[in-house]
VEXKE-561862 format. One line per 3 residues: their letters; for each residue z, x, y of N, C-alpha, C. Coordinates in nm, 4 decimals. Each point is the difference from the previous one (the first is absolute). Example, Ala and Ser with C-alpha at 12.3 -4.5 7.8 and 13.67 -1.06 7.14 Angstrom:
REM residues 2
AS	0.7800,1.3190,-0.5690,0.0000,-0.0890,0.1190,0.0000,0.0900,0.1200  -0.0720,-0.0350,0.1050,0.0060,0.0820,0.1190,0.0730,-0.0770,0.1090
REM end
This chain:
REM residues 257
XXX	0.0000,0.0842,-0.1195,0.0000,-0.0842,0.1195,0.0000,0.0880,0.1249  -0.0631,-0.0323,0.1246,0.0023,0.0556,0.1123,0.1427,-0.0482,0.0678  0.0106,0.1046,0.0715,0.1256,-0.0050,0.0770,0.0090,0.0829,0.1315
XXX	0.0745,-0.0953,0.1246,-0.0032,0.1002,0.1189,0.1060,0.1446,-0.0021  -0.0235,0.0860,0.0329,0.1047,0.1064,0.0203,0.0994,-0.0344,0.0345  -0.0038,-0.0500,0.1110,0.1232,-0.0377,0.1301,0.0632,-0.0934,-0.0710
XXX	0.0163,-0.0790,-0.1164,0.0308,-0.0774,-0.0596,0.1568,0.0251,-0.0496  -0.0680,0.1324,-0.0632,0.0347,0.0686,-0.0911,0.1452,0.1086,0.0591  -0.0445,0.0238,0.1192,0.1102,0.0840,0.0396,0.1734,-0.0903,0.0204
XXX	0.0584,0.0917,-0.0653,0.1441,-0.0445,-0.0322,0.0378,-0.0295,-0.1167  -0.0854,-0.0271,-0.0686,0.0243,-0.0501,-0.1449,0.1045,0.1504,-0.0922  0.0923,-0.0665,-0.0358,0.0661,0.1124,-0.0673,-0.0053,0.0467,-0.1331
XXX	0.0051,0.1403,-0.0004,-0.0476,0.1184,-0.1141,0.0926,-0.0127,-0.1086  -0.0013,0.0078,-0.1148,0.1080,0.0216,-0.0989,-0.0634,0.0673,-0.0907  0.0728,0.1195,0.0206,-0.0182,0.0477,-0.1829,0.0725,-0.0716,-0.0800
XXX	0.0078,0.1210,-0.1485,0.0549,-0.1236,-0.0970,0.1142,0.0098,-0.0189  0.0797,0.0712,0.1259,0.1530,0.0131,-0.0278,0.0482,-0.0243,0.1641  -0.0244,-0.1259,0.0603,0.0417,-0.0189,0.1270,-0.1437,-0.0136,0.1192
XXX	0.0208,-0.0452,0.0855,-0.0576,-0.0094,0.1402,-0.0137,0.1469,0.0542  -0.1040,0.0297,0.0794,-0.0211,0.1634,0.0416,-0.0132,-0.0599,0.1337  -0.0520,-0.0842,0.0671,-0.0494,-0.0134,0.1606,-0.0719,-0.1177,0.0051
XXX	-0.0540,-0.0023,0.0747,-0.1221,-0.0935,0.0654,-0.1117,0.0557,0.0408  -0.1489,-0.0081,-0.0013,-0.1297,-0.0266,0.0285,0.0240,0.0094,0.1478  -0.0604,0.1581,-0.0082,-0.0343,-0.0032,0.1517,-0.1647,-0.0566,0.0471
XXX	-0.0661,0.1025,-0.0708,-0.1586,0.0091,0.0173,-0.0580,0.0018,-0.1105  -0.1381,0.0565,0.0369,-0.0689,0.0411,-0.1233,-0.0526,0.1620,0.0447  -0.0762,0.0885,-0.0934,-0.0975,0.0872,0.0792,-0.1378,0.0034,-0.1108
XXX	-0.0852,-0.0526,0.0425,-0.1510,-0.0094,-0.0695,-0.0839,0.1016,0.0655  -0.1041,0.0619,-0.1287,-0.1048,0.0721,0.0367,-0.1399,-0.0125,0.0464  -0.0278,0.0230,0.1071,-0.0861,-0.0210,0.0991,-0.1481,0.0282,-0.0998
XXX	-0.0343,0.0270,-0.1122,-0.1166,0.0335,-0.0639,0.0012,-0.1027,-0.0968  0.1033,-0.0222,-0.0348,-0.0003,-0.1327,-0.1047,0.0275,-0.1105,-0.0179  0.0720,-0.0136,0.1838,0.0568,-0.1495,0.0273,0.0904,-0.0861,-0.0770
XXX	0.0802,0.1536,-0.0878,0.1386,-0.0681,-0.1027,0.1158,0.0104,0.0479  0.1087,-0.0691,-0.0014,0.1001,0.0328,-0.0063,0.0673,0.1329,-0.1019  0.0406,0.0650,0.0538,0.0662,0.1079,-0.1319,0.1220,0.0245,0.0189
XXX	0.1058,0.0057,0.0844,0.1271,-0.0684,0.0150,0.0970,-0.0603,0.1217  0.0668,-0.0947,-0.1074,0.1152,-0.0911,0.0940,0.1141,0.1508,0.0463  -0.0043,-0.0432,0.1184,0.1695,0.0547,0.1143,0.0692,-0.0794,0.0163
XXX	0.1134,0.0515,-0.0732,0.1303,-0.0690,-0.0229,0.1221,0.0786,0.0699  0.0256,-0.0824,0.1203,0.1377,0.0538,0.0647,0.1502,-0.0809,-0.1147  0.0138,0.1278,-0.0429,0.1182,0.0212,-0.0621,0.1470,-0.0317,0.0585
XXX	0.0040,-0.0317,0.1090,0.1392,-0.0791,0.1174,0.0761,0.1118,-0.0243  0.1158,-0.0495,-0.0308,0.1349,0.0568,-0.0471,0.0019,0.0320,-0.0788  -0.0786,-0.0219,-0.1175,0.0026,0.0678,-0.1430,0.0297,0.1645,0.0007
XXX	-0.1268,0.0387,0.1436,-0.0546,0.1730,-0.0288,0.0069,0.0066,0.1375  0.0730,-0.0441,0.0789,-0.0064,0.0222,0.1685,-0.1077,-0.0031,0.0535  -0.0760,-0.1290,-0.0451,-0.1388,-0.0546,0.1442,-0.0884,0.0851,-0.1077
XXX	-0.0204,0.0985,-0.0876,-0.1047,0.1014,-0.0502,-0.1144,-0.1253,-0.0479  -0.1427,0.0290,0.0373,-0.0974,-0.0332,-0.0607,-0.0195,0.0494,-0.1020  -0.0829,-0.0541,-0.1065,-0.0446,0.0471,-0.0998,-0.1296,-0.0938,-0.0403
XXX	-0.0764,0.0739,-0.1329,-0.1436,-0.0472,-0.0043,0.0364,-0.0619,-0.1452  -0.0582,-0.1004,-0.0177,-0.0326,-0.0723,-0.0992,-0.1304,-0.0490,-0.0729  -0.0915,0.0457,-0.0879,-0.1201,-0.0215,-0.0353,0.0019,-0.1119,-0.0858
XXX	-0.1369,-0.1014,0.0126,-0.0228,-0.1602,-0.0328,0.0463,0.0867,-0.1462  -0.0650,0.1211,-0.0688,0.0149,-0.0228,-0.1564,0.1172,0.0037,-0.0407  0.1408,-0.0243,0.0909,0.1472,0.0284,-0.0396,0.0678,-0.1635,0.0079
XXX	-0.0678,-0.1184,0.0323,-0.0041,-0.1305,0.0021,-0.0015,-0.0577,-0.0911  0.1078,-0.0783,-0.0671,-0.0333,-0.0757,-0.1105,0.0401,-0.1423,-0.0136  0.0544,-0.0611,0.1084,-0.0247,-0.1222,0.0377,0.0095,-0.0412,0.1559
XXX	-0.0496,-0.0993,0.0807,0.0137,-0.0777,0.0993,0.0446,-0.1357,-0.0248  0.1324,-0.0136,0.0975,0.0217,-0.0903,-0.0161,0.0134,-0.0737,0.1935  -0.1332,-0.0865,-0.0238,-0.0595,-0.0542,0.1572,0.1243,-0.0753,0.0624
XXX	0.0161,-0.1065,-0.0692,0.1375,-0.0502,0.0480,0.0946,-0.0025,0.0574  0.0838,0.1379,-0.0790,0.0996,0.0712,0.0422,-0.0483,0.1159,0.0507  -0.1290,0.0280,0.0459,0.0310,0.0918,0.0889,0.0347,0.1269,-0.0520
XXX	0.0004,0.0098,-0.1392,0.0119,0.1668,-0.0698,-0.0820,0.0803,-0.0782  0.0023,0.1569,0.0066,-0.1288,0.0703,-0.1179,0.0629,0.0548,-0.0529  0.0110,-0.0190,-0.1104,0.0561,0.0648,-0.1475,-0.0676,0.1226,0.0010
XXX	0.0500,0.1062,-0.0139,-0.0842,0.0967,-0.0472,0.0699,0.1007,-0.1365  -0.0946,0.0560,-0.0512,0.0581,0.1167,-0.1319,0.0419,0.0935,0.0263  0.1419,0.0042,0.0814,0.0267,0.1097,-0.0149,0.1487,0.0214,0.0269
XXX	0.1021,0.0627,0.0057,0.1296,0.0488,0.0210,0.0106,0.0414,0.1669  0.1361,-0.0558,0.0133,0.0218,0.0710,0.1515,0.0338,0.1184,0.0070  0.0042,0.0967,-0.1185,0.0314,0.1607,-0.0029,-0.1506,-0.0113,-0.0027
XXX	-0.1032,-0.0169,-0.0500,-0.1001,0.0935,0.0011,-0.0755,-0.0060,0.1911  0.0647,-0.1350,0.0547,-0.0594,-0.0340,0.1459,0.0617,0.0843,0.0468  0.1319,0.0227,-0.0102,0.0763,0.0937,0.0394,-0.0196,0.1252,0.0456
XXX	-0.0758,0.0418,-0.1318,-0.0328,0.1715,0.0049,-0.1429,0.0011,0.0149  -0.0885,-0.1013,0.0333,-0.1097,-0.0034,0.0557,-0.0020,0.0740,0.1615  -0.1518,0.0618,0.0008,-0.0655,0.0245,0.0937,0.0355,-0.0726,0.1196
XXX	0.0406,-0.0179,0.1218,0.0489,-0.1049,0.1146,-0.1055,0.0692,0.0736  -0.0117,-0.1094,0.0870,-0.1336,0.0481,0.1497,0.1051,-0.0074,0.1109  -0.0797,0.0221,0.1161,-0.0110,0.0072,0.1167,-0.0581,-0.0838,0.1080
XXX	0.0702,-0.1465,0.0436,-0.1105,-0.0862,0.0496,-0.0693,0.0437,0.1033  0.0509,0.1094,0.0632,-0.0587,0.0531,0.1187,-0.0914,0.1044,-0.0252  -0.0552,0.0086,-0.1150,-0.1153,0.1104,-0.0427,-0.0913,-0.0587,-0.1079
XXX	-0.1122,0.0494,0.0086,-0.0509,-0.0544,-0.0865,0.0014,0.0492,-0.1837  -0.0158,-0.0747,-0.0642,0.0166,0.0745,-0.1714,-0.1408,0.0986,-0.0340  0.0548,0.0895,-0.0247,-0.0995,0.1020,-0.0107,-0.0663,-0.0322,-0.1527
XXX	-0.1269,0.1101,-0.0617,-0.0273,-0.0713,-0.1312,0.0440,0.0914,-0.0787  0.1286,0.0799,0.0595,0.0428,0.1034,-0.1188,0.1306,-0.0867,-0.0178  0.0849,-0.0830,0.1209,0.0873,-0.0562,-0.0245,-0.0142,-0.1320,-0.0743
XXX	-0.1334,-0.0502,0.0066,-0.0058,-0.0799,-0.1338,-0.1141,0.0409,-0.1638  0.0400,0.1137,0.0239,0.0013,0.0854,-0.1346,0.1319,0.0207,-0.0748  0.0626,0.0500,0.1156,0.1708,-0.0267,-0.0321,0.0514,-0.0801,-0.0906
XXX	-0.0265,-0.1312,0.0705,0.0637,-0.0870,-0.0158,-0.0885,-0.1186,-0.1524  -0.1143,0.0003,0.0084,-0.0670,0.0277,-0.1119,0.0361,0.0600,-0.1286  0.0294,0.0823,0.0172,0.0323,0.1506,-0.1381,0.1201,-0.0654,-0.0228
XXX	0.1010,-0.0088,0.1043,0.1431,-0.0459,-0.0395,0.0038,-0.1562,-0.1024  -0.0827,-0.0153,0.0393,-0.0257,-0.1718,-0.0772,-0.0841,-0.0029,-0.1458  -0.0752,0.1151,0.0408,-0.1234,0.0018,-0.1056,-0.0655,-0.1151,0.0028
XXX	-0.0499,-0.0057,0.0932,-0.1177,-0.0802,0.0432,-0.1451,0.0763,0.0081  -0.0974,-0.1093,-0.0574,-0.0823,0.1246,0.0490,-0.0234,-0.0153,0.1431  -0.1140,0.0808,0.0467,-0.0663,0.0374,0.1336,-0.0733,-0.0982,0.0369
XXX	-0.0043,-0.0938,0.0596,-0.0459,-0.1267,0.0551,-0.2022,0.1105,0.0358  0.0099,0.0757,0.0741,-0.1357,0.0589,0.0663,-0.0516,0.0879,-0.0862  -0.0163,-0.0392,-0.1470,-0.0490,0.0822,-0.1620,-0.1046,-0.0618,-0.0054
XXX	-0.1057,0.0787,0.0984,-0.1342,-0.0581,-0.0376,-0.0839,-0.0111,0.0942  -0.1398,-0.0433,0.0391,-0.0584,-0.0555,0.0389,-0.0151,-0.1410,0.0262  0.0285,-0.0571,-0.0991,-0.0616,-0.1053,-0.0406,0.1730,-0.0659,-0.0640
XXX	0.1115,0.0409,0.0253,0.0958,-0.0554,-0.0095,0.0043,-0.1198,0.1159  0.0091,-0.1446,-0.0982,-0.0237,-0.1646,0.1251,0.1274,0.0045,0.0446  0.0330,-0.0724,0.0754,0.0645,-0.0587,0.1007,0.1181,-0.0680,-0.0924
XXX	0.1542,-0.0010,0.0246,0.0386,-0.0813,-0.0560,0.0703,0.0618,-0.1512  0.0716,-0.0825,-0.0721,0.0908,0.0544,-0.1272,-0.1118,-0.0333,-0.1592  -0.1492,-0.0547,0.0677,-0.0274,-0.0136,-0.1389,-0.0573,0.1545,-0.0355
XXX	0.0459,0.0810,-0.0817,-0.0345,0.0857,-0.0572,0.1053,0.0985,-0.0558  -0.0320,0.1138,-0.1039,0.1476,0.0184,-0.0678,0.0797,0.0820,0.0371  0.1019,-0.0401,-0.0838,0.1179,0.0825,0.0745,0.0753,0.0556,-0.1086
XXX	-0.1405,0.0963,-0.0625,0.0739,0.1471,-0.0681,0.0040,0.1015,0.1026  0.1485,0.0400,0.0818,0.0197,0.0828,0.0469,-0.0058,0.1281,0.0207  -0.0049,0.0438,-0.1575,-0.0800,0.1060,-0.0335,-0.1124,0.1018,0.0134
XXX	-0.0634,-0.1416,-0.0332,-0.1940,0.0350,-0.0018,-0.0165,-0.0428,0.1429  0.0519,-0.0673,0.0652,-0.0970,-0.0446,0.1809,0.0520,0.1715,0.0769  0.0995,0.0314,0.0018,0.0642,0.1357,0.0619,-0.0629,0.0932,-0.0532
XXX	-0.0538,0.0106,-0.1482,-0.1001,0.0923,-0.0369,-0.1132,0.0090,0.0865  -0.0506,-0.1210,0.0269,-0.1718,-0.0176,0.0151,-0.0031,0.0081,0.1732  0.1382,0.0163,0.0462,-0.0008,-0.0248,0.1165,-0.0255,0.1569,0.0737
XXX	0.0843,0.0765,-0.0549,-0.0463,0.1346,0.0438,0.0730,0.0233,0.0908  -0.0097,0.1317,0.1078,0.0374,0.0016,0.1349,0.0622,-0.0914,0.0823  0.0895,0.0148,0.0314,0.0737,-0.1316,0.0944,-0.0958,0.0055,0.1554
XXX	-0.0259,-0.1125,0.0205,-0.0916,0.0333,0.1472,0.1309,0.0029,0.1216  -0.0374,0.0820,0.0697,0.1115,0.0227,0.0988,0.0001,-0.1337,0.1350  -0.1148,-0.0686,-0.0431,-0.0256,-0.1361,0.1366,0.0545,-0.1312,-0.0944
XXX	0.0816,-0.0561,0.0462,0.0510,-0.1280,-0.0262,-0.0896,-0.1282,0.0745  -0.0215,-0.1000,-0.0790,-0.0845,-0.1205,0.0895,0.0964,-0.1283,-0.0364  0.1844,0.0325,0.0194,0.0200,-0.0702,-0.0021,0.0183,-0.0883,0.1810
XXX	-0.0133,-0.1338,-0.0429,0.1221,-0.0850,0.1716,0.0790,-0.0536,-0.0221  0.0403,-0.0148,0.0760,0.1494,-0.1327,0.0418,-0.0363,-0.1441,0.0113  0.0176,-0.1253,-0.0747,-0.0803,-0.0752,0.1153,0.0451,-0.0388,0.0465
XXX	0.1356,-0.0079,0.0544,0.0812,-0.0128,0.1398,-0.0585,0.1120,0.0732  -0.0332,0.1071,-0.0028,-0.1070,0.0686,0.1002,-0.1404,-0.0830,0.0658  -0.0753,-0.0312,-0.1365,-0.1245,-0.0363,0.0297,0.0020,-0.1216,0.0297
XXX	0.1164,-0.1085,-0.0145,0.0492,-0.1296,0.0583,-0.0753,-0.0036,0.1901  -0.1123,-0.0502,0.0241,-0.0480,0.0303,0.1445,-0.0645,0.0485,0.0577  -0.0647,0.0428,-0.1067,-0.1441,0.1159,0.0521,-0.0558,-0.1048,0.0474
XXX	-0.1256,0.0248,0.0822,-0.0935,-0.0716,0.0387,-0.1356,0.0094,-0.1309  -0.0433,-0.1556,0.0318,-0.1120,-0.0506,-0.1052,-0.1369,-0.0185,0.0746  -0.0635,0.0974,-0.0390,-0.1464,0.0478,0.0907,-0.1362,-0.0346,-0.0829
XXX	-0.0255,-0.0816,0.0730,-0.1560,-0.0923,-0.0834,-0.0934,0.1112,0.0619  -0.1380,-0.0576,-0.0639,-0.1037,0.1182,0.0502,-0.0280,-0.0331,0.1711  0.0777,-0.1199,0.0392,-0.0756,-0.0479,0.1502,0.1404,0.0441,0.0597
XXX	0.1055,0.0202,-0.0100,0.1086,-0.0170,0.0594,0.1032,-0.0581,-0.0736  0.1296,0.0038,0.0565,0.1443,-0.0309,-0.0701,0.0560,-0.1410,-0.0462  0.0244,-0.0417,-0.0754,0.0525,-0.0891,-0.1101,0.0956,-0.0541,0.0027
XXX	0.1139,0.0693,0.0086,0.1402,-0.0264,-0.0061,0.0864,0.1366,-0.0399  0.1138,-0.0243,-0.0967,0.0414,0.1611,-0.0147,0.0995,-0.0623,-0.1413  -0.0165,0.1255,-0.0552,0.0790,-0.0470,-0.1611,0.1643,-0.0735,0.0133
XXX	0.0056,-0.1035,-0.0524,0.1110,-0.0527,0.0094,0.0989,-0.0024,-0.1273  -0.0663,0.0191,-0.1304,0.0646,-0.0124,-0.1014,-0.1342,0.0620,-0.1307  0.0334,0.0565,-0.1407,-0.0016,0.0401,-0.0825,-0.0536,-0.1126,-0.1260
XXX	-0.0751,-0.0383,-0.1095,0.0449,-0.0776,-0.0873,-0.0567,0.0969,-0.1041  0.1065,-0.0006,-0.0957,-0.0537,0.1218,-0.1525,0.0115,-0.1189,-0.1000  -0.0199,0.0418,-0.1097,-0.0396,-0.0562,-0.1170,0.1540,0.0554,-0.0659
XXX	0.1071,-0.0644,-0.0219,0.0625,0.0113,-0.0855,0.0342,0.0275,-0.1194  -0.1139,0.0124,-0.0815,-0.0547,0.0546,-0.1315,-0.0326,0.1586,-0.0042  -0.0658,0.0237,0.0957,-0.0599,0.1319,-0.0100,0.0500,0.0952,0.1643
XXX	0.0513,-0.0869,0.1005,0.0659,0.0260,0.1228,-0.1442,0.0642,0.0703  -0.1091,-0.0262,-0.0169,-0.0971,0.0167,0.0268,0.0196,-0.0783,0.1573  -0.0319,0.0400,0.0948,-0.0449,-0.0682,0.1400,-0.1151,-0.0583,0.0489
XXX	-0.0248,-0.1648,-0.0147,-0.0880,-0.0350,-0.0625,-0.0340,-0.0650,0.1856  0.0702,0.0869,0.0892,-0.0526,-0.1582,0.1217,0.0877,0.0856,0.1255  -0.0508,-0.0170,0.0876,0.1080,0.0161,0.1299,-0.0571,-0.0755,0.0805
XXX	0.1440,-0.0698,0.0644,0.0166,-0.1451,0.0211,-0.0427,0.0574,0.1725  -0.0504,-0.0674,0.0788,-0.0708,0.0231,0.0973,0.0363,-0.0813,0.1293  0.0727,-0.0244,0.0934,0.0736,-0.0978,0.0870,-0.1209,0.0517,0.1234
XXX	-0.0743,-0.1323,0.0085,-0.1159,-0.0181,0.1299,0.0731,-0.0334,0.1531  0.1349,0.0125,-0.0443,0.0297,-0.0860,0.1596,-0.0642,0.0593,0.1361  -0.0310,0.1541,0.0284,-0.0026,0.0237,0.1261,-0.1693,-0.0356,-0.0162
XXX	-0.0995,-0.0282,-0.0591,-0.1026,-0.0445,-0.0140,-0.0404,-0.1830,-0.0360  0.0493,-0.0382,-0.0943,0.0201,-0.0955,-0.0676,0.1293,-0.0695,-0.0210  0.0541,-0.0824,0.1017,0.0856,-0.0229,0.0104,0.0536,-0.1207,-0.1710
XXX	0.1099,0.0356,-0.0164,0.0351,-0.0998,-0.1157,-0.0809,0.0364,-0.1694  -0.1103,0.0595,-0.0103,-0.0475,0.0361,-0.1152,0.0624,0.1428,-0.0335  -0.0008,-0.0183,-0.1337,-0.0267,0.1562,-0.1362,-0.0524,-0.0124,-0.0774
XXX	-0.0495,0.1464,-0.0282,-0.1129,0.0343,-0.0479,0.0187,0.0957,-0.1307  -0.0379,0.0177,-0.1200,0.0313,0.0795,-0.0944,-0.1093,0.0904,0.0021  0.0168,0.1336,-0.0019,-0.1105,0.0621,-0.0081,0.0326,0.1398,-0.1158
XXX	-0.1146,0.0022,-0.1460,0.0488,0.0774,-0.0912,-0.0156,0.1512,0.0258  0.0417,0.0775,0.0134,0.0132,0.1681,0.0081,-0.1729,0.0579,-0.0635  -0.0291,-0.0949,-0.0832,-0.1736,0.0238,-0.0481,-0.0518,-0.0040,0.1383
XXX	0.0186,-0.0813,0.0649,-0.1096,-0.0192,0.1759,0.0478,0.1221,0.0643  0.0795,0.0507,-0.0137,0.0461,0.1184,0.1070,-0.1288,0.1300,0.0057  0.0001,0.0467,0.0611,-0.1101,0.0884,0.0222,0.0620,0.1445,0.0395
XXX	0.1173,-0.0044,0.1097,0.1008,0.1288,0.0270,0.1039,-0.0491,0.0664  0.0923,0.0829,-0.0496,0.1646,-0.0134,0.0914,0.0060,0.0843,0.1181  0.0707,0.0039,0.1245,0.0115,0.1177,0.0975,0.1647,-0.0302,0.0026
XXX	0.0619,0.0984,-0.0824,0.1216,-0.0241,0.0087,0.0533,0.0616,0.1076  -0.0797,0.0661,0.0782,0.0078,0.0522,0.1646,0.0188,-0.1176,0.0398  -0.0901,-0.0685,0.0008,-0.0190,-0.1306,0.1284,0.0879,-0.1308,-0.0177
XXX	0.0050,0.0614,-0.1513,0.0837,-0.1236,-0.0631,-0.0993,-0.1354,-0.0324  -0.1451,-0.0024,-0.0342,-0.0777,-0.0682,-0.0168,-0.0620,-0.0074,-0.1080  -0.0127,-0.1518,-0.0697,-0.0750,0.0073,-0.1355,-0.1467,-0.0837,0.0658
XXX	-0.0985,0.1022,-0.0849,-0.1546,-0.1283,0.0617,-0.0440,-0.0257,-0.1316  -0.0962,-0.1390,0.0349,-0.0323,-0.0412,-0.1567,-0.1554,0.0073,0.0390  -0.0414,-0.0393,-0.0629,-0.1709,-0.0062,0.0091,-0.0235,-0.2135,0.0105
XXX	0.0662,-0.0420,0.0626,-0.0383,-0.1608,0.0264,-0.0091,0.0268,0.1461  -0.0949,-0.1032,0.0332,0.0224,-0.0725,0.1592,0.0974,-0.0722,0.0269  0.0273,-0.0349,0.1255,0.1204,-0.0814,0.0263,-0.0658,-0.1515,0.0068
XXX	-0.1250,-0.0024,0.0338,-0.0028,-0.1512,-0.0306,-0.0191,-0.0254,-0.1685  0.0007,0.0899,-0.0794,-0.0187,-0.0381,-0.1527,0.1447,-0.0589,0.0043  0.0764,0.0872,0.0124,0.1689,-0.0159,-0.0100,0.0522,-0.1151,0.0532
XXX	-0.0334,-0.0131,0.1117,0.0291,-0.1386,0.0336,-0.0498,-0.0984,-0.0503  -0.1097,0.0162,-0.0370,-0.0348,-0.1703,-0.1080,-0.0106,0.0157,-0.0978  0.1125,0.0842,-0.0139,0.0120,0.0428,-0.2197,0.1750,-0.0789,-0.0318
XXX	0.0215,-0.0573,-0.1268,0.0881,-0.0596,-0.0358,0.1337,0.0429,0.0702  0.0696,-0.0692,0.0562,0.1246,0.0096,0.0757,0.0916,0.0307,-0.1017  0.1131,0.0559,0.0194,0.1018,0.0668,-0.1104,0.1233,-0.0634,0.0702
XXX	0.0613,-0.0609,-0.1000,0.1622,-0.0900,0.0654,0.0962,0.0993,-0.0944  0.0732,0.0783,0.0727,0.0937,0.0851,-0.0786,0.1318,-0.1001,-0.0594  0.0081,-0.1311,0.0106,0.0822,-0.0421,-0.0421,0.0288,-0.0922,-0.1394
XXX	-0.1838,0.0652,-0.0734,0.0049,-0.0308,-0.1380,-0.0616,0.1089,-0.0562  0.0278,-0.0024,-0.1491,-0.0703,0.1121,-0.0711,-0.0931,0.0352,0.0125  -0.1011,0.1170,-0.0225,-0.1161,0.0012,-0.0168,-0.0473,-0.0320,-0.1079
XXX	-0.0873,-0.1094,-0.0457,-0.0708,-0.0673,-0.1556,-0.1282,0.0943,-0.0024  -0.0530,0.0347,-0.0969,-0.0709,0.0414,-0.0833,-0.1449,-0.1091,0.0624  0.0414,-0.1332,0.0869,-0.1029,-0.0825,-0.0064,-0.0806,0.0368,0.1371
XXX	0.1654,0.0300,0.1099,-0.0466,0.0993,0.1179,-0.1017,0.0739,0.0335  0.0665,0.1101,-0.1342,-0.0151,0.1319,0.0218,-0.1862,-0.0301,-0.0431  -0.0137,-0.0792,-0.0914,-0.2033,-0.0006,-0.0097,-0.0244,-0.0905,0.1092
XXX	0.0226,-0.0420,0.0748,-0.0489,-0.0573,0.1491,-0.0356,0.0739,0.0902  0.1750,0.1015,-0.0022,-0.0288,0.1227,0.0769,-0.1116,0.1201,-0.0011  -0.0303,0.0175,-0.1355,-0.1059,0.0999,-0.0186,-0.1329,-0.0600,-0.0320
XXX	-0.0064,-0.1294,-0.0420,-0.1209,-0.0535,0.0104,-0.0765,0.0075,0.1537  0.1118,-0.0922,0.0659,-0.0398,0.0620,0.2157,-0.0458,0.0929,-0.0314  0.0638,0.0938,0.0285,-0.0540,0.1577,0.0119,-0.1001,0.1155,-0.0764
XXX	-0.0159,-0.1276,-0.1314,-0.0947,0.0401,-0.0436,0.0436,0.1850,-0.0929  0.1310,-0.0185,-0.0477,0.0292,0.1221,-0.0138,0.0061,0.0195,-0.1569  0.0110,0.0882,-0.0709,0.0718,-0.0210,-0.1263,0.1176,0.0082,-0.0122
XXX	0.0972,-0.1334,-0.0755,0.1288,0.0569,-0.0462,0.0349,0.1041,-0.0703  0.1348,0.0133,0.0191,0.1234,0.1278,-0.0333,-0.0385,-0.0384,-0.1538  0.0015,-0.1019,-0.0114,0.0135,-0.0327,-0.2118,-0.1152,0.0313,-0.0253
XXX	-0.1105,-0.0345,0.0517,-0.1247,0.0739,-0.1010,-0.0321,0.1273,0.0226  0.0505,0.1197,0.0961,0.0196,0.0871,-0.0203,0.0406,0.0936,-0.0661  0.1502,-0.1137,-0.0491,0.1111,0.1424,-0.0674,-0.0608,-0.0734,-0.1765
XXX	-0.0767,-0.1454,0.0197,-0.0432,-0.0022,-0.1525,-0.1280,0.1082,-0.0198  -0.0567,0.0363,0.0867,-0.1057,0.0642,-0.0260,0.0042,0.1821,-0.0056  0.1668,-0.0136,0.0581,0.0885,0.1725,-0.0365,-0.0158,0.0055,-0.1525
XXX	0.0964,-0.1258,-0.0264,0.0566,0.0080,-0.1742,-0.1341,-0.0195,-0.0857  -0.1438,-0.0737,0.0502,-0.0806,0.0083,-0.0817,-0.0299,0.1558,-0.0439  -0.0427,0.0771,0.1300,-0.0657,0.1272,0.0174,0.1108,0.1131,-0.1211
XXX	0.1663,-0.0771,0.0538,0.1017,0.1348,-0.1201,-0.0464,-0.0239,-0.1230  -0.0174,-0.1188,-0.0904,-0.0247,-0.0445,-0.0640,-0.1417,0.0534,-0.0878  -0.0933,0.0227,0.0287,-0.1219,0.0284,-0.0006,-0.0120,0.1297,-0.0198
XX	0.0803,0.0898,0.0588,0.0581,0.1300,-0.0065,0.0691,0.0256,-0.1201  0.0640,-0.0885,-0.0063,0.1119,0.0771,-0.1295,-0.0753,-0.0581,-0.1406
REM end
């Protein structure tokens, strides 16, 4: 199921021996438009300390109440890797923190998709991965919460919110608030339309016009996104969906092996 980010923040962490914090953020990679981990301010537990949490350490949500189960012990969060909110995570510090988990290397590959579908022998991805690259492409998206949204004619609106795919934490949408243009509408626009980021300028541009956008399906953030939407949405635009893509990944592995 799709889900907004901002939703999401506060919802509280538990390993399997107690509560660790609350859901600060997220930080997703700018090449693959995934989530790769939850920031969890730890309160009083660890004195305010952040720490990183990866979707593959999740083993239930519970929407309701507002909590994420995850696999693991508060000694091993404990003696985990902690960041720095005032710096950014380097990609040796999430090598670190990686190795400590035995996870593999999320960036093992070329052709490694977007998202948790693929495996997680820790082993073999850190093999194939090689060299740690010294450039990180992770963000914040309480950072990128506001960039400006730049059509090929001029400006849009500016990112207001996040929606990932809960299954795979894949980032399937950023939610788009038209007010200083379009007063009262939003707009979903998928990370496929993007063309370049200027994280100088703080600007994402897509390759639509603004009058496409404006007479393309209106987005009410105050219901789910359906599956019935989402082919309205890309039918408009004439785009291909996220699903016949990643079916046409697993055809191609498939065919291979």
């Amino acid at each position: 199921m799709l889900r907004n980010v901002t939703r999401l923040k506060g919802f509280e962490i538990r390993a399997r021996d107690g509560g660790i914090g609350t859901l600060e953020q997220f930080y997703f990679d700018d090449v693959r438009w995934a989530v790769r981990y939850l920031v969890v301010n730890t309160g009083d537990w660890m004195t305010d300390r952040l720490v990183l949490v990866s979707p593959l350490a999740l083993r239930q949500v519970e929407w309701e109440s507002k909590r994420l189960d995850v696999a693991l012990t508060k000694e091993q969060i404990e003696n985990s890797p902690s960041i720095d909110k005032h710096k950014p995570v380097s990609r040796q510090h999430e090598a670190a923190y990686l190795g400590y988990y035995h996870y593999p290397y999320y960036w093992a590959g070329p052709n490694y998709p977007a998202g948790l579908t693929v495996q997680r022998d820790a082993e073999a991805a850190q093999t194939s991965a090689g060299k740690v690259s010294a450039d990180s492409h992770l963000r914040s998206t309480e950072a990128v919460t506001g960039y400006n949204i730049e059509a090929v004619d001029g400006e849009i609106g500016h990112v207001q919110d996040f929606i990932v795919d809960d299954e795979t934490w894949a980032i399937r949408y950023l939610e788009v608030d038209t007010q200083n243009w379009w007063p009262g509408k939003k707009v979903l626009v998928s990370p496929q339309w993007i063309t370049r980021v200027s994280w100088h300028d703080s600007k994402v541009y897509v390759d639509l016009k603004r009058e496409t956008i404006q007479n393309g399906p209106v987005w009410n953030d105050s219901v789910p996104v359906t599956r019935e939407y989402e082919h309205r949405l890309h039918d408009y635009y004439v785009r291909s969906p996220y699903w016949a893509q990643v079916g046409a990944h697993h055809s191609r592995a498939a065919s291979k092996g």
